[in-house]
BADOSE-146365 format. One record per residue: residue in one letter; x, y, z of N, C-alpha, C, O, CB in turn. Coordinates in steps of 0.1 Angstrom, whole numbers, plus 5000, padded with zeros to 4 digits. Each point is the difference from the previous one (the first is absolute). Last residue first. Glycine has a CB too. Example, Ala and Ser with C-alpha at 12.3 -4.5 7.8 and 13.67 -1.06 7.14 Angstrom:
// BADOSE-146365
S512849785071500950115000499250115008500550115001500749834977 A499149495021499150125000500950125000501050005007497149885005 
END
This chain:
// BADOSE-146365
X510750655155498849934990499150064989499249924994500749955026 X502850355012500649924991499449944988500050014988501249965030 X496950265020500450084992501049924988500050044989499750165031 X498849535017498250094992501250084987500049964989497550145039 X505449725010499449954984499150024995499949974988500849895014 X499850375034501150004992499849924987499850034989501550025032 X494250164997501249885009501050024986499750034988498649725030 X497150594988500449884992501649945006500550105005498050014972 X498850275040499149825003500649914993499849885001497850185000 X503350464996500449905012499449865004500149925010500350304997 X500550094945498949965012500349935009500349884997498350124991 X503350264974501050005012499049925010500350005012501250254984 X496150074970501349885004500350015006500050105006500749854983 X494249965001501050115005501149964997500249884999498750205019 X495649794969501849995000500250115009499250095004501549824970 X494349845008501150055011501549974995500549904995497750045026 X496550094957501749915000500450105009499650115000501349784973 X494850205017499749885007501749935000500349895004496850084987 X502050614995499049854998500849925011500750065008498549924964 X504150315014498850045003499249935002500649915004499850224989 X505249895023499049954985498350035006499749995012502249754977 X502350295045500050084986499150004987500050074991502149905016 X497449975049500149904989500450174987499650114999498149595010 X502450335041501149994996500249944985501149974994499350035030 X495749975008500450154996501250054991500050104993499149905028 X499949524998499450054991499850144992499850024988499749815023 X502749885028500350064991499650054985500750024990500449895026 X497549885028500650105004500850084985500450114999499849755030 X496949764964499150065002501050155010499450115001498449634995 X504749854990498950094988499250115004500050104993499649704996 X502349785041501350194998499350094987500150124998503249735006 X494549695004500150095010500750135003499850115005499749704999 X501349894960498250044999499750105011499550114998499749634996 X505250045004500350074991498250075001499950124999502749724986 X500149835045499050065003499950134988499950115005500449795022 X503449774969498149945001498950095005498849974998502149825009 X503150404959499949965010498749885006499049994994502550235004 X500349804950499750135010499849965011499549894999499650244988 X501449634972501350105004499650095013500750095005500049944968 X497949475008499750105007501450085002501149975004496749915007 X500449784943501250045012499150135012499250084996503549884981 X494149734989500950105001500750025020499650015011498950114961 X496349694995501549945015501250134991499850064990499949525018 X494650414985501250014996501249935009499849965011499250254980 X495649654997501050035010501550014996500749904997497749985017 X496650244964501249905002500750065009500050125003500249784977 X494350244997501550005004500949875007499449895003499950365000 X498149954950499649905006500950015013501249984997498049884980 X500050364980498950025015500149925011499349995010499150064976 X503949964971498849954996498750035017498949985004502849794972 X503150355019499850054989498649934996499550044989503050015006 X499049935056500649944985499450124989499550105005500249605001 X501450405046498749964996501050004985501050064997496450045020 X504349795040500050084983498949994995499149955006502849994987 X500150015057499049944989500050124992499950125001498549715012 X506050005016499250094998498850024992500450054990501349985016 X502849755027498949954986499150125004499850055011500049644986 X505550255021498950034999498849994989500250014988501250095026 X503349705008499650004990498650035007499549945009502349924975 X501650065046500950044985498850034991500550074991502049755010 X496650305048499749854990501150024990500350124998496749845002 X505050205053498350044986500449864991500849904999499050464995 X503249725039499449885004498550014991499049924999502450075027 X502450394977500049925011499049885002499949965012500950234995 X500550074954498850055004500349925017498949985005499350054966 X505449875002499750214998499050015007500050105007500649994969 X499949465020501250025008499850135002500250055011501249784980 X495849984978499549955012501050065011499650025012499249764977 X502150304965498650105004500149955015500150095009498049934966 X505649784998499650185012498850045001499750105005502150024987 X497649394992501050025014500550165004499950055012501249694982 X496550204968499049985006500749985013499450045010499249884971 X504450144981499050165003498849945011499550105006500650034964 X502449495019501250095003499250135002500150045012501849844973 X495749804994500149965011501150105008499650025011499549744980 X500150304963498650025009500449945010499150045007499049964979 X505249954990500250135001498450035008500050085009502149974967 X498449505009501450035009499950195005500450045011501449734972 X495250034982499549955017501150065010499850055011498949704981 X500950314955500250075010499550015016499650095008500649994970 X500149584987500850064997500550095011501049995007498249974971 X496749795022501649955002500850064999500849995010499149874985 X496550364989499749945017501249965004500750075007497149844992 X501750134953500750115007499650005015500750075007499350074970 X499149514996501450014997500050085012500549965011500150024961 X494749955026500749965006501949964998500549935008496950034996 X499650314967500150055014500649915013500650055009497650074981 X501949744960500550145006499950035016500950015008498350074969 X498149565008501849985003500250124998500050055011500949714981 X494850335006500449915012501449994999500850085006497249784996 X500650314959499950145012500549925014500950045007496550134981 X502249564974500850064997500550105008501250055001498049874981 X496749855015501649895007500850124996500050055011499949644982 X496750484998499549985011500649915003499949975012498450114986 X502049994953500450105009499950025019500650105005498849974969 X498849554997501950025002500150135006500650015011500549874966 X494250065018501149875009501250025001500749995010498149854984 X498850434975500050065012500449915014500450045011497850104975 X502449744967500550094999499850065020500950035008498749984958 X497349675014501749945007501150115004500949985009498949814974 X495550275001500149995011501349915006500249965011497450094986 X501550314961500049865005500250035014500550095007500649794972 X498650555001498649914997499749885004498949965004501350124979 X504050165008499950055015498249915000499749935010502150394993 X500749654956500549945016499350035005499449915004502550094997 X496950224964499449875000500549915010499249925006500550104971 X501750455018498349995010499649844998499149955007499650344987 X505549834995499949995013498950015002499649975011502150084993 X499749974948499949805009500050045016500149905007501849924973 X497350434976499550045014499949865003499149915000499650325000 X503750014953498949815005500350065019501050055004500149614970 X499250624972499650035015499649815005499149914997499750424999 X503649834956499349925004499650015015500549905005500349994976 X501150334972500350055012498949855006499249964991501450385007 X501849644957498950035004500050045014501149965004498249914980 X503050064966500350035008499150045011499750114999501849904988 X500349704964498750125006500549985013500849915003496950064983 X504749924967499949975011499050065006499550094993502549865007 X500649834952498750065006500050045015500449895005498449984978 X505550014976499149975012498550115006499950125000502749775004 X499549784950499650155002499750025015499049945004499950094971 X503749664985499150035013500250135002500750094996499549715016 X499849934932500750085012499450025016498750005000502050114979 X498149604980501149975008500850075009500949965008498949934978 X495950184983501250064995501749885007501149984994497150335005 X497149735015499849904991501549974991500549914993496550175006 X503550115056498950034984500149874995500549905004499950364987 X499549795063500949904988499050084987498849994998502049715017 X499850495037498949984994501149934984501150054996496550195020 X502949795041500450014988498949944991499349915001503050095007 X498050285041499549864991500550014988500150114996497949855013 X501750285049500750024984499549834991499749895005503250305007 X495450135032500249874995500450014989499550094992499049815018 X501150255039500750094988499549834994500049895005502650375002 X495450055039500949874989500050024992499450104996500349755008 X499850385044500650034989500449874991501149945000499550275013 X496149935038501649874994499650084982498950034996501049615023 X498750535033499850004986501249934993501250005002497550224999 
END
């Protein structure tokens, strides 16, 4: 909401001024009229790319450093596990993410299932023995 003010001078017949002013609240919704253009959604879609590629570079040195202890902690495991997701529109994808947990982490599940603390379909315990020193860091 924008706030204007207009002041005016009004001239008598007399020679004297007189000021007049009015004051109006004026609502202008310039993000639903941005968001409407289709340039608006071009820049923003450069804008998300070089972002994300700054921070790739940026933080390639420290992803390469966590992906050498995983391979060194796990004795020769993947540094990086993918996982299929489902979107917000249904749709699913392939996650990637650090592996904190051992390689045979699927197979040690089923001896420790008795031991889950949570009800339904999420599994936890602590202290879980599948996850690798850097698992816990990370």
């Amino acid at each position: 909401m924008i706030l204007v003010n207009i002041e005016g001078r009004l001239e008598k017949d007399d020679g004297t001024e007189e000021k007049k002013g009015i004051q109006k609240e004026v609502t202008i919704d310039r993000k639903a009229n941005l968001k409407s253009h289709r340039l608006y959604w071009i820049g923003r879609r450069a804008q998300d790319v070089f972002c994300s590629a700054l921070a790739l570079i940026i933080l390639s040195p420290v992803m390469l450093i966590t992906a050498l202890a995983i391979v060194i902690d796990d004795l020769g495991g993947s540094p990086i596990f993918a996982q299929n997701k489902v979107s917000r529109n249904g749709r699913l994808f392939k996650f990637y993410k650090f592996c904190s947990m051992c390689v045979d982490a699927e197979a040690k599940l089923d001896a420790l299932l008795s031991q889950n603390e949570m009800d339904g379909p999420v599994f936890k315990i602590k202290n879980d023995p599948r996850i690798t020193r850097v698992g816990k860091f990370i």
